[in-house]
C-alpha positions in Angstrom: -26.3 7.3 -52.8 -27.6 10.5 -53.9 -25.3 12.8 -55.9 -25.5 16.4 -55.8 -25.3 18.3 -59.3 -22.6 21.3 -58.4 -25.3 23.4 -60.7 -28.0 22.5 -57.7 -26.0 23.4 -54.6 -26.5 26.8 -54.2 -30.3 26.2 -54.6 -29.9 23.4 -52.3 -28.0 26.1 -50.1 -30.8 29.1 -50.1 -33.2 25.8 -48.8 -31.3 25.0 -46.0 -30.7 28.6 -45.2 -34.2 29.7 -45.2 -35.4 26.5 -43.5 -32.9 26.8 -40.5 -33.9 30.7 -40.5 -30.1 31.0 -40.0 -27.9 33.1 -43.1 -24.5 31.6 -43.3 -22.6 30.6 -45.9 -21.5 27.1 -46.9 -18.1 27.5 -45.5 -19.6 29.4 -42.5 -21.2 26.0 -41.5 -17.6 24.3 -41.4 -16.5 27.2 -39.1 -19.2 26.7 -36.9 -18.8 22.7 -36.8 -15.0 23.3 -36.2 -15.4 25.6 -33.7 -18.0 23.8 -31.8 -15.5 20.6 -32.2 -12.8 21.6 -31.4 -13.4 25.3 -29.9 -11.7 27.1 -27.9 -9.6 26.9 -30.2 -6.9 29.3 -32.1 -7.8 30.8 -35.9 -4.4 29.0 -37.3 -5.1 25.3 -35.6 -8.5 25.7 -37.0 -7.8 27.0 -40.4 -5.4 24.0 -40.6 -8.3 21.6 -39.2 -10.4 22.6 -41.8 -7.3 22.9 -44.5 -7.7 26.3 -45.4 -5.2 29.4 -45.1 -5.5 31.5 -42.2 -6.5 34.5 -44.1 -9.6 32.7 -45.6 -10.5 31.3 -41.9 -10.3 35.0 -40.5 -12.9 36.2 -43.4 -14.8 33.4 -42.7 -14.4 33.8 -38.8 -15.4 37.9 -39.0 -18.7 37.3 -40.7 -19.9 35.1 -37.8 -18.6 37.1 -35.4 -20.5 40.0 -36.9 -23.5 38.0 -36.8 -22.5 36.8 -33.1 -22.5 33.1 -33.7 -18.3 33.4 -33.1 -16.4 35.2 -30.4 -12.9 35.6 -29.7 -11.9 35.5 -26.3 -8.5 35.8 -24.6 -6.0 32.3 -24.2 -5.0 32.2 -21.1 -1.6 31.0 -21.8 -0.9 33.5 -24.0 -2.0 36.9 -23.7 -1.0 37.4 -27.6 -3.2 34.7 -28.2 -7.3 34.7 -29.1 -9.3 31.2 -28.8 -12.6 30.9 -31.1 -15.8 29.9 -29.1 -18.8 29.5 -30.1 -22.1 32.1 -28.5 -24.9 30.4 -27.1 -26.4 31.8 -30.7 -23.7 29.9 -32.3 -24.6 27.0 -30.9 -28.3 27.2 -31.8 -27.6 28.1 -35.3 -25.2 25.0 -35.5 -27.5 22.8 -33.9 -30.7 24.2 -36.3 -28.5 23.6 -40.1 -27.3 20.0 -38.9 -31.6 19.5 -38.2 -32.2 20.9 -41.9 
């Protein structure tokens, strides 16, 4: 078993990133593996998935959908509602950090 220095982890971050060609953040990738796990799927059901307030999901939720890899669309059982899905970007991102 390898461990990980917490001193090394960002470096180890800015590899990844710059190998996958694809700038998100640490906790951007658990978003994105959420999402494509469990997606559709509601900001509060996956904030509590990943064990995180709401607030922090959202932050986290709005920098990927400003970069397009995250959309929200409309829940059909609830208008009030918005479900988290993942762009075909998204996906490829996802796909190219799990290859990394």
């Amino acid at each position: 078993m390898t461990i990980v220095r917490e001193a090394t982890l960002p470096r180890l971050q800015e590899r990844v990133v710059e190998q996958a060609g694809v700038a998100v953040e640490r906790a951007g990738y658990g978003v994105l593996r959420g999402v494509a796990e469990h997606g559709p799927v509601r900001l509060t059901d996956l904030a509590r998935q990943l064990g995180v307030d709401p607030s922090t999901a959202s932050r986290h939720v709005k920098a990927l959908e400003r970069q397009g890899l995250v959309v929200r669309d409309g829940d059909p059982g609830d208008g009030r509602v918005a479900r988290l899905a993942l762009t075909a970007g998204g996906a490829e991102a996802l796909e190219r950090l799990r290859v990394v």
